[in-house]
Residue frames as a rotation matrix with the C-alpha (Angstrom) as fourth column:
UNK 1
0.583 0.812 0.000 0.00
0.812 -0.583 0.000 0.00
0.000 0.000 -1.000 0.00
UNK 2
-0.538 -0.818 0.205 1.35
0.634 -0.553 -0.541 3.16
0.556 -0.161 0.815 -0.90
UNK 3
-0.720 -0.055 -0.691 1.40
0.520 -0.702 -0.486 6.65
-0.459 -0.710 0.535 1.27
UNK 4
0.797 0.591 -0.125 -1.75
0.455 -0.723 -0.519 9.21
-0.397 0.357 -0.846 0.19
UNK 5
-0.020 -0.400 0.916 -0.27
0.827 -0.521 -0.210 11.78
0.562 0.754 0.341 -2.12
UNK 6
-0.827 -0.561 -0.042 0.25
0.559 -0.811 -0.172 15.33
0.062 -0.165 0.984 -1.08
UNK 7
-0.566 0.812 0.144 -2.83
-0.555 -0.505 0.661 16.42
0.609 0.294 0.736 -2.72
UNK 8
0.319 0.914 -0.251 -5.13
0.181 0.202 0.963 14.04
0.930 -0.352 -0.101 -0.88
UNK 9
-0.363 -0.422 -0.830 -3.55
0.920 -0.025 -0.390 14.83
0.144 -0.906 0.398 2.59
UNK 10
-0.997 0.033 0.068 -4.43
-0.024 -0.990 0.136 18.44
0.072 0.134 0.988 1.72
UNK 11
-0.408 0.912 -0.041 -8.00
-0.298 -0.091 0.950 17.42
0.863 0.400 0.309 0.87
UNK 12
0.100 0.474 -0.875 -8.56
0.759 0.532 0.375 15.31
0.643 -0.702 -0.306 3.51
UNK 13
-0.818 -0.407 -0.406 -6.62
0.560 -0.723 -0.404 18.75
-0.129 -0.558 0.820 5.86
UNK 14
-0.844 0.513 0.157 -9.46
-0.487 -0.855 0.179 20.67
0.226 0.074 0.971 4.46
UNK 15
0.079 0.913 -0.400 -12.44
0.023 0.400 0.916 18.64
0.997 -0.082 0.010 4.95
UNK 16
-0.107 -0.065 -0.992 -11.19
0.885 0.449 -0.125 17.83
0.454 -0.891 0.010 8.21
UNK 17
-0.971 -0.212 0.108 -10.86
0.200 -0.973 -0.114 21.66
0.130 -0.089 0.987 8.95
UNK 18
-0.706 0.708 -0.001 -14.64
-0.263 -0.261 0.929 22.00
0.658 0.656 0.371 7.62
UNK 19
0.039 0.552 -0.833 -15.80
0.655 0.615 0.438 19.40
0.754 -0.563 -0.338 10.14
UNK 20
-0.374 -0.238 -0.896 -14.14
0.927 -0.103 -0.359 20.71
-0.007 -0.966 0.259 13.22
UNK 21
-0.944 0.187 -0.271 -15.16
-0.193 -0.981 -0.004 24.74
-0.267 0.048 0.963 12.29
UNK 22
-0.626 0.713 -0.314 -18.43
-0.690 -0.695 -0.201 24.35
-0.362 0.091 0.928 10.77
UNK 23
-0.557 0.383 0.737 -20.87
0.225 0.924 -0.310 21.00
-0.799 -0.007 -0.601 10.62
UNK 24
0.609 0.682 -0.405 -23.44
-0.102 -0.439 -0.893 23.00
-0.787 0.585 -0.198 7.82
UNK 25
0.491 -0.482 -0.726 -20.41
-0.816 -0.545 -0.190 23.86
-0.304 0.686 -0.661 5.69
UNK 26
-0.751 -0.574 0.326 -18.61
-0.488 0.815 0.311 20.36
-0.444 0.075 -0.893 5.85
UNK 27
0.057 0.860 0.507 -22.52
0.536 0.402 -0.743 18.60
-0.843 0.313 -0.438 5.07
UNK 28
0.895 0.255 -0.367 -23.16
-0.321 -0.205 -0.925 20.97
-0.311 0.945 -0.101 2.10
UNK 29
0.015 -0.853 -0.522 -19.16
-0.950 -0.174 0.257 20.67
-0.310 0.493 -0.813 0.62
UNK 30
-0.710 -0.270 0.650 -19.00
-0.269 0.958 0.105 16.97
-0.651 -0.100 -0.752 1.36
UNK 31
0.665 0.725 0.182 -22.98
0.085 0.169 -0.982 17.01
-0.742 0.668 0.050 -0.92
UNK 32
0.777 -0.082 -0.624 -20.97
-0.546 -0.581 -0.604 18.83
-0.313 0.810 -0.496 -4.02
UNK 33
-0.244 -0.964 0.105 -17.25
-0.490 0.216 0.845 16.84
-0.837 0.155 -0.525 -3.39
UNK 34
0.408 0.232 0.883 -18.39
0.519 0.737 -0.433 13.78
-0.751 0.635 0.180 -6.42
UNK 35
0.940 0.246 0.237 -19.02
0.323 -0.417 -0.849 16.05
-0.110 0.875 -0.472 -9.06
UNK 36
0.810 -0.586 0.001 -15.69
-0.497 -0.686 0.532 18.17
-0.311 -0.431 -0.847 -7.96
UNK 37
0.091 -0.717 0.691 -13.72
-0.511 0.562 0.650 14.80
-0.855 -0.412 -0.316 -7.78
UNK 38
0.664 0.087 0.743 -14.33
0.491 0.699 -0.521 13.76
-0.564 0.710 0.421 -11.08
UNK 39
0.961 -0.271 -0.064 -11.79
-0.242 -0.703 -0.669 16.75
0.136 0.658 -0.741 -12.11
UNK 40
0.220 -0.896 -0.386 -9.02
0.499 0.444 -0.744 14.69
0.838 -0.029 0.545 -10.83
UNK 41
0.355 -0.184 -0.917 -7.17
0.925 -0.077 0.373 15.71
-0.139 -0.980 0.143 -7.10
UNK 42
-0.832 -0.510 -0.221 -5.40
0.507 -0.859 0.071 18.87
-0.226 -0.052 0.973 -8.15
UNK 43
-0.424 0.637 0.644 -8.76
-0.300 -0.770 0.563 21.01
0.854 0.045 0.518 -9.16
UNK 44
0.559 0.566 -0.606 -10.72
0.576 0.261 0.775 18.93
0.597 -0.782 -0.181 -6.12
UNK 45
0.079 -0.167 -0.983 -8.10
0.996 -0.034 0.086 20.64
-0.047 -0.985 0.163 -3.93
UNK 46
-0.897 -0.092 0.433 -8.22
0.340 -0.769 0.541 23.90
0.284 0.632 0.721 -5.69
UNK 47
0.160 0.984 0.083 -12.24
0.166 -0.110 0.980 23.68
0.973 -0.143 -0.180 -5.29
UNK 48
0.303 0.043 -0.952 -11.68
0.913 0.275 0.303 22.85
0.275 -0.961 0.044 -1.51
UNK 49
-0.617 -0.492 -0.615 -9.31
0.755 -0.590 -0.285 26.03
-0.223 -0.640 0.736 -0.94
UNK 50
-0.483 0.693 0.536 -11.70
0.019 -0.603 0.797 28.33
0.876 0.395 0.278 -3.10
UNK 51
0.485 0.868 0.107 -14.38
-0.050 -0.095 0.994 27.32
0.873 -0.488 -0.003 -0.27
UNK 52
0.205 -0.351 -0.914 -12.16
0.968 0.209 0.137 27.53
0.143 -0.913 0.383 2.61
UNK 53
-0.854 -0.310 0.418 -10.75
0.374 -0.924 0.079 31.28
0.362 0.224 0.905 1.01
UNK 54
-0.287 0.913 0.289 -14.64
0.154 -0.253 0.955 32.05
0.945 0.319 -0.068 0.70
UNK 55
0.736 0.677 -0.022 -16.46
0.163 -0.145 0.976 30.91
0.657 -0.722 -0.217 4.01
UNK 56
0.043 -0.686 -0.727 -13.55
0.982 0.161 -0.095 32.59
0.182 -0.710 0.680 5.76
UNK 57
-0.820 -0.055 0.570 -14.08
0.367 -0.814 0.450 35.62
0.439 0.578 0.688 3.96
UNK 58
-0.670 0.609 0.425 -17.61
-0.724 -0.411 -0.553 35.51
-0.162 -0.678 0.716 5.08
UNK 59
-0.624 0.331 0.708 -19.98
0.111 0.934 -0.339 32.33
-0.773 -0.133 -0.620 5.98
UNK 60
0.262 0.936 -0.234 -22.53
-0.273 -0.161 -0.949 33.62
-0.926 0.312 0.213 3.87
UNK 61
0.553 -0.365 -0.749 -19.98
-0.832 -0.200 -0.517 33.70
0.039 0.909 -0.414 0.42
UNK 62
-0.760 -0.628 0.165 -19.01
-0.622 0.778 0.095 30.60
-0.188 -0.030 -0.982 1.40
UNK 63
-0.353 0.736 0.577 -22.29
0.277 0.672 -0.687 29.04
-0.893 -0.083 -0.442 1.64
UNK 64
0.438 0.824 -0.360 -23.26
-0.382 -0.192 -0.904 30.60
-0.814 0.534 0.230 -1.59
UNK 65
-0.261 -0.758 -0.598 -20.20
-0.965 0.195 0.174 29.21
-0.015 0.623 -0.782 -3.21
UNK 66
-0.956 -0.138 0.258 -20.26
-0.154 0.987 -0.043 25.74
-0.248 -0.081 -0.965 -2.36
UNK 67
-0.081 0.988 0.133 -24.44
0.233 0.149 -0.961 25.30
-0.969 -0.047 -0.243 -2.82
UNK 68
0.322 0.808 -0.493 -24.15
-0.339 -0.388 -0.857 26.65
-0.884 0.443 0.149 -5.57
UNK 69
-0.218 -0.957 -0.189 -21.34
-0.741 0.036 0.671 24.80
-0.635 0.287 -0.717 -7.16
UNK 70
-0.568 -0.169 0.806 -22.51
0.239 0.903 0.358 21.53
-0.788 0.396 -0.472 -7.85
UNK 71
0.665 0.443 0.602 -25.40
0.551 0.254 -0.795 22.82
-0.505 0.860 -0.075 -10.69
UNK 72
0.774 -0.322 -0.545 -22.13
-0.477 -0.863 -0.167 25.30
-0.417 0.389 -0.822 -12.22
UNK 73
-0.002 -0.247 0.969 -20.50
-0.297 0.925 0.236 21.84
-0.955 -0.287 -0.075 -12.15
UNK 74
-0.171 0.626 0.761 -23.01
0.483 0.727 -0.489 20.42
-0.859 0.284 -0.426 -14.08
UNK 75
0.675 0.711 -0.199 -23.62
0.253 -0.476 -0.842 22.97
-0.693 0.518 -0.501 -16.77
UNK 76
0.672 -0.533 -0.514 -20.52
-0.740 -0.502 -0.448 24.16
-0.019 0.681 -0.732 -17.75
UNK 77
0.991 -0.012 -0.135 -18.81
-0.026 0.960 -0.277 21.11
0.133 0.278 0.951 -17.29
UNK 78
-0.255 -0.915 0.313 -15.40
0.327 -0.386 -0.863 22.49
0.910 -0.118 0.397 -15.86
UNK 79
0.183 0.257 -0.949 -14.44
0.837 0.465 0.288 23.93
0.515 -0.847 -0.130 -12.57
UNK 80
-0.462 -0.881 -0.105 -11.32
0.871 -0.473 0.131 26.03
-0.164 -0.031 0.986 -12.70
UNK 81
-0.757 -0.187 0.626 -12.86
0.364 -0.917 0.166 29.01
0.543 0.353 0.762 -14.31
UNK 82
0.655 0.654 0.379 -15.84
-0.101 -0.420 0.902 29.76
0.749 -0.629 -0.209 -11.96
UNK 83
0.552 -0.344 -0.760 -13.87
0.819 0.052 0.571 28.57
-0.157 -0.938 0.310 -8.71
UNK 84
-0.522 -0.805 0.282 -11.13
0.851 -0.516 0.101 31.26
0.064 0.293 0.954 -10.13
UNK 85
-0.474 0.057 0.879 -13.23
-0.039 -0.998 0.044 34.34
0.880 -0.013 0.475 -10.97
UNK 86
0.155 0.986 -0.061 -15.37
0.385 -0.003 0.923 33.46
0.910 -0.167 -0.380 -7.64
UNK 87
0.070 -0.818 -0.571 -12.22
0.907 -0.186 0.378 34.05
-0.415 -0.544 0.729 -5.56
UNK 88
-0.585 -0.136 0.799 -12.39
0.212 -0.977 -0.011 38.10
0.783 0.163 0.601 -7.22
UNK 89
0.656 0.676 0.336 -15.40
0.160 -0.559 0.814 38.84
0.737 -0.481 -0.475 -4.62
UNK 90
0.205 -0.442 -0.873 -12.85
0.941 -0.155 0.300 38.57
-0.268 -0.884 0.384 -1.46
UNK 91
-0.771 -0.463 0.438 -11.32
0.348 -0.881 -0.320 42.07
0.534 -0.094 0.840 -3.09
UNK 92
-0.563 0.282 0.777 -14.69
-0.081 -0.954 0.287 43.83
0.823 0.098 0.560 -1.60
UNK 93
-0.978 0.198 0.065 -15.62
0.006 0.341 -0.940 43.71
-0.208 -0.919 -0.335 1.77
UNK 94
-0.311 0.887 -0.341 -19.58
-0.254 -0.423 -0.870 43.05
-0.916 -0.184 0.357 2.28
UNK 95
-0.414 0.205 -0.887 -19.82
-0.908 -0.019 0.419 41.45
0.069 0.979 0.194 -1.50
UNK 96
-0.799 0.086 0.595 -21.31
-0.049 0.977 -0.207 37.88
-0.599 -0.195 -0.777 -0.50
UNK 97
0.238 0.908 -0.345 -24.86
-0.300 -0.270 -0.915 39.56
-0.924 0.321 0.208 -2.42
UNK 98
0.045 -0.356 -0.933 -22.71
-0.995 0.065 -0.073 39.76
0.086 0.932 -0.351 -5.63
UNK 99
-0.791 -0.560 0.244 -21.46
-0.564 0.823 0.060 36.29
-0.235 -0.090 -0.968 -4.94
UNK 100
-0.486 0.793 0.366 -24.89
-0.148 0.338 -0.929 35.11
-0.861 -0.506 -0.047 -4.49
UNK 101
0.752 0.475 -0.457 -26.51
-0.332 -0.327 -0.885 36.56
-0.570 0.817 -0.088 -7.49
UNK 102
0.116 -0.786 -0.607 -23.37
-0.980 -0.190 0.059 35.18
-0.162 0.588 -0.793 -9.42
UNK 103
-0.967 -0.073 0.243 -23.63
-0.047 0.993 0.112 31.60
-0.250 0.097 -0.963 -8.48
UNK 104
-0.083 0.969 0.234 -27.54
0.108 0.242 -0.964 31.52
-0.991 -0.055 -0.125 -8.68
UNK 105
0.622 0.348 -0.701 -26.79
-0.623 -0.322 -0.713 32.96
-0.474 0.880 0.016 -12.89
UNK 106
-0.165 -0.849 -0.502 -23.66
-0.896 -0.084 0.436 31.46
-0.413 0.522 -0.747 -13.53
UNK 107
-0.447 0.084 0.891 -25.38
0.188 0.982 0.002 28.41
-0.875 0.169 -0.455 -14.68
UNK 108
0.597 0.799 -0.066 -27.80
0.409 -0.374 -0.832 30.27
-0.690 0.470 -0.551 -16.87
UNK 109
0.675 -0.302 -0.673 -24.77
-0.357 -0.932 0.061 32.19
-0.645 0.199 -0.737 -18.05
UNK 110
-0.471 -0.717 0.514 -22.79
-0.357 0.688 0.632 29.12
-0.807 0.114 -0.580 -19.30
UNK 111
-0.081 0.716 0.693 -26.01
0.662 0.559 -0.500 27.76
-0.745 0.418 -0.519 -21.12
UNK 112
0.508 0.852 0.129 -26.82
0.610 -0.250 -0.752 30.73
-0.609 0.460 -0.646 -22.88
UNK 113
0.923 -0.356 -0.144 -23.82
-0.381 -0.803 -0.457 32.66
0.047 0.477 -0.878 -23.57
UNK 114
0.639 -0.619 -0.456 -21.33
0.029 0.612 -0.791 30.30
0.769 0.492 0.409 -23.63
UNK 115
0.289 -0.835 -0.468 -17.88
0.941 0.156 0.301 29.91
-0.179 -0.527 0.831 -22.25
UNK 116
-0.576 -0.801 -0.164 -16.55
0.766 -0.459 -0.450 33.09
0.285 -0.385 0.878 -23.43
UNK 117
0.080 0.525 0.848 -19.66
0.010 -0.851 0.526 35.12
0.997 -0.034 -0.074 -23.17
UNK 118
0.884 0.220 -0.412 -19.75
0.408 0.066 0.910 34.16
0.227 -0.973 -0.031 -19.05
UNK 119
-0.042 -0.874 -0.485 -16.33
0.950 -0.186 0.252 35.21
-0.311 -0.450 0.837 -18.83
UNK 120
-0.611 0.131 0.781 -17.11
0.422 -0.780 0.461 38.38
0.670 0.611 0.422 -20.59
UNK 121
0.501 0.845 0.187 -20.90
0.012 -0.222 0.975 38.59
0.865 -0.486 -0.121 -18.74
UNK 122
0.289 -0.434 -0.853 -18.09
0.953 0.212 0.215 38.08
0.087 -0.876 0.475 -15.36
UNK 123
-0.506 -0.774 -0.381 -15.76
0.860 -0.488 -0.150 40.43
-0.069 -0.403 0.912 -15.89
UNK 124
-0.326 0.316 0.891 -18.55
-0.140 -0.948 0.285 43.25
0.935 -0.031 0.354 -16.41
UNK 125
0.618 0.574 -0.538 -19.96
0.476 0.271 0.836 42.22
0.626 -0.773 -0.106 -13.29
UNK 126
-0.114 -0.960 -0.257 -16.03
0.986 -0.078 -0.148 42.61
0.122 -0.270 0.955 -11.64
UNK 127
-0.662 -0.093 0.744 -16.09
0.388 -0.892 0.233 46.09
0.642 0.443 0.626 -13.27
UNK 128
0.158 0.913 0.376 -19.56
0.255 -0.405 0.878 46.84
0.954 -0.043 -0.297 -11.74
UNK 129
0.723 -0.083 -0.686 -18.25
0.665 0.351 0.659 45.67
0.186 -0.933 0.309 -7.79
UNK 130
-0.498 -0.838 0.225 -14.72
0.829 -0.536 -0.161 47.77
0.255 0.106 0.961 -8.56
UNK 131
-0.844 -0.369 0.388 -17.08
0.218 -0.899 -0.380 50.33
0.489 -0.236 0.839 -8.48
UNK 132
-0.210 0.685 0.698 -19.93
-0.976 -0.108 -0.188 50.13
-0.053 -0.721 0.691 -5.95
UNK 133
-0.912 -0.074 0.403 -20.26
-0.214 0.925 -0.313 46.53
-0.350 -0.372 -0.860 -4.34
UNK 134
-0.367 0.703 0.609 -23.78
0.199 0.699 -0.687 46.74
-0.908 -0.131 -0.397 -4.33
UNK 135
0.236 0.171 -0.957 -24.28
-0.919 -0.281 -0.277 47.62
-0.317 0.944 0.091 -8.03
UNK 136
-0.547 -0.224 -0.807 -22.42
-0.508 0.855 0.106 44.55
0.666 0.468 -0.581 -8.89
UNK 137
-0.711 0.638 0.295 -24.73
0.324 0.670 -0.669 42.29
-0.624 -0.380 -0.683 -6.05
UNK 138
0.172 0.722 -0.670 -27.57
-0.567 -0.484 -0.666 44.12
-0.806 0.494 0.326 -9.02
UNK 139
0.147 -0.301 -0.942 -25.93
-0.985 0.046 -0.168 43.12
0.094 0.953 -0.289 -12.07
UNK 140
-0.938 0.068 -0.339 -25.04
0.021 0.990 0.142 39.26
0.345 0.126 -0.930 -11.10
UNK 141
-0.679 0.713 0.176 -28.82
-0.072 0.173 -0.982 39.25
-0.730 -0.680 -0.066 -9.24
UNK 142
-0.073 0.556 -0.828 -30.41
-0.955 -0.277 -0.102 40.39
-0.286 0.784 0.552 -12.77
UNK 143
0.384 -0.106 0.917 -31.18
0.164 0.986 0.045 37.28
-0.909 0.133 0.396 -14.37
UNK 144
-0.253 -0.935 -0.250 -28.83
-0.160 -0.214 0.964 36.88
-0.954 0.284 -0.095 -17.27
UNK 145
-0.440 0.568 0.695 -31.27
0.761 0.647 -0.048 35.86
-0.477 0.508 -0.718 -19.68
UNK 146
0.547 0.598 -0.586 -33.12
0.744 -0.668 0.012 38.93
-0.384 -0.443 -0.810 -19.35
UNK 147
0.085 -0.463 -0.882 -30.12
-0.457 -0.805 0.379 41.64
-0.886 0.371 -0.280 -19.41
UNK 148
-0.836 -0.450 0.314 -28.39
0.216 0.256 0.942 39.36
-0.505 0.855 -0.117 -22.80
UNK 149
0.116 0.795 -0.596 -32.10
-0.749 -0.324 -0.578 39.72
-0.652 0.514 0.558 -24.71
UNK 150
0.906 -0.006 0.423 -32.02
0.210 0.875 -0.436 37.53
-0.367 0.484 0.794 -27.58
UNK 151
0.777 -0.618 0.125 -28.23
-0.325 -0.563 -0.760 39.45
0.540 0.550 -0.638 -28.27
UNK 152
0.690 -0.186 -0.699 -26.64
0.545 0.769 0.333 37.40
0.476 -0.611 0.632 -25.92
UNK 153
-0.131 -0.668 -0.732 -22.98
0.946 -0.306 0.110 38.89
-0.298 -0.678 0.672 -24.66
UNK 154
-0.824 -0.563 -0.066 -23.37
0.566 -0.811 -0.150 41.82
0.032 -0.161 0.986 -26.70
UNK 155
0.433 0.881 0.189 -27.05
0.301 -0.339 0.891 42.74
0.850 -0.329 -0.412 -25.29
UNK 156
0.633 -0.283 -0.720 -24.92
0.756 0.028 0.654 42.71
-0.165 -0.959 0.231 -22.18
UNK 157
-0.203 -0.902 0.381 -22.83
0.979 -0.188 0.077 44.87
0.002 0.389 0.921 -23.38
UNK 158
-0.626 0.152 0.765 -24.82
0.111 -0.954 0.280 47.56
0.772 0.260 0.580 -24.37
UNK 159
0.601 0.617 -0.508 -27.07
0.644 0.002 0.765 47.54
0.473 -0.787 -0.396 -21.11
UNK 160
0.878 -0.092 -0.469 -24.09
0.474 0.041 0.880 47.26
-0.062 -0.995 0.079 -18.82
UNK 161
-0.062 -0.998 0.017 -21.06
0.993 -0.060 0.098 49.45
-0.096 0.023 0.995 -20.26
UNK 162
-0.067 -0.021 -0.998 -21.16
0.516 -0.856 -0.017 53.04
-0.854 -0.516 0.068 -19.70
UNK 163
0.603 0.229 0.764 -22.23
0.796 -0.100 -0.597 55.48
-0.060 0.968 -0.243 -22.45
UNK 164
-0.420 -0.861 -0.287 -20.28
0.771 -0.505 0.387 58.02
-0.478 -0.059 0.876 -24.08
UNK 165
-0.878 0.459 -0.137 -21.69
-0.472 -0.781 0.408 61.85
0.080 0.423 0.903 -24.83
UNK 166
-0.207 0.978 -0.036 -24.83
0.943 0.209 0.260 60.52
0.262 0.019 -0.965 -23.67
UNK 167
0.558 0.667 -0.494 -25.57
0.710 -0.692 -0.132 64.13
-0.429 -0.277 -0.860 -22.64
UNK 168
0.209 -0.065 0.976 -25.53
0.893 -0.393 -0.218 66.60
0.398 0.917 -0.024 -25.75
UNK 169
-0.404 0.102 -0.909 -24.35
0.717 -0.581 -0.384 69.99
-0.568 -0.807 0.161 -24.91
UNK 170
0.392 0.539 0.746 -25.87
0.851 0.096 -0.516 72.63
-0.349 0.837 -0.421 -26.36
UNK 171
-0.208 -0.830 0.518 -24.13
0.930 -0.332 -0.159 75.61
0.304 0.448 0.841 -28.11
């Protein structure tokens, strides 16, 4: 029998962590781990620190991470790039709303606008938080369906990017 790898020692370090700090948060992670684990041990522990980074940050943005993982899982069929941009909310104190309203679309956002539109339909979000938190907890809350119209990313676009010379002066 060989020794556990690095990586699962780590995993198992975090779960165990999960247990001893927070029985809710260990039950929902442990619900989501399958799906996770089918990405091989190096994203599973990747996923794991994401939700340790999170429900340190604040229980709530943790709990909306992990819950909300397993159907972002399922849709987009990848991990890495949600767990990645979901780790931007720590920049803003008080942003778990955004988080929220981000996992609850980012399924919708995968389906409908693709891989790069969601990374696109993200990083305006990003943009939105950069400058007033709870604007961007608006913009991921919107359903994504809705803002894209049938114009998908670049309905989003023109909604959610600032106009130029929208006010004419007069002479």
């Amino acid at each position: 029998m060989t020794a556990p790898s690095e990586t699962r020692r780590a995993i198992r370090e975090i779960l165990d962590d999960f247990r001893n700090r927070s029985l809710a948060a260990h039950r929902d992670v442990t619900a989501v781990l399958p799906a996770i684990e089918a990405h091989g041990e190096a994203i599973t522990l990747a996923w794991l620190e994401a939700c340790r980074v999170l429900h340190d940050f604040d229980r709530e943005a943790g709990r909306c991470f992990i819950q909300g993982s397993l159907e972002a899982e399922q849709v987009s069929e990848t991990v890495m790039p949600w767990t990645t941009q979901a780790l931007e909310f720590v920049k803003w104190r008080g942003s778990w709303r955004a988080l929220e309203g981000y996992m609850q679309n980012l399924p919708r956002a995968f389906g409908s606008l693709g891989h790069a539109g969601e990374r696109r339909w993200a990083d305006i979000g990003f943009a939105w938080c950069a400058r007033h938190v709870d604007s961007g907890a608006a913009y991921f809350a919107y359903p994504v369906t809705e803002l894209s119209g049938r114009l998908g990313i670049a309905g989003i676009e023109q909604i959610a990017s600032p106009r130029k010379n929208c006010i004419s002066r007069a002479s």
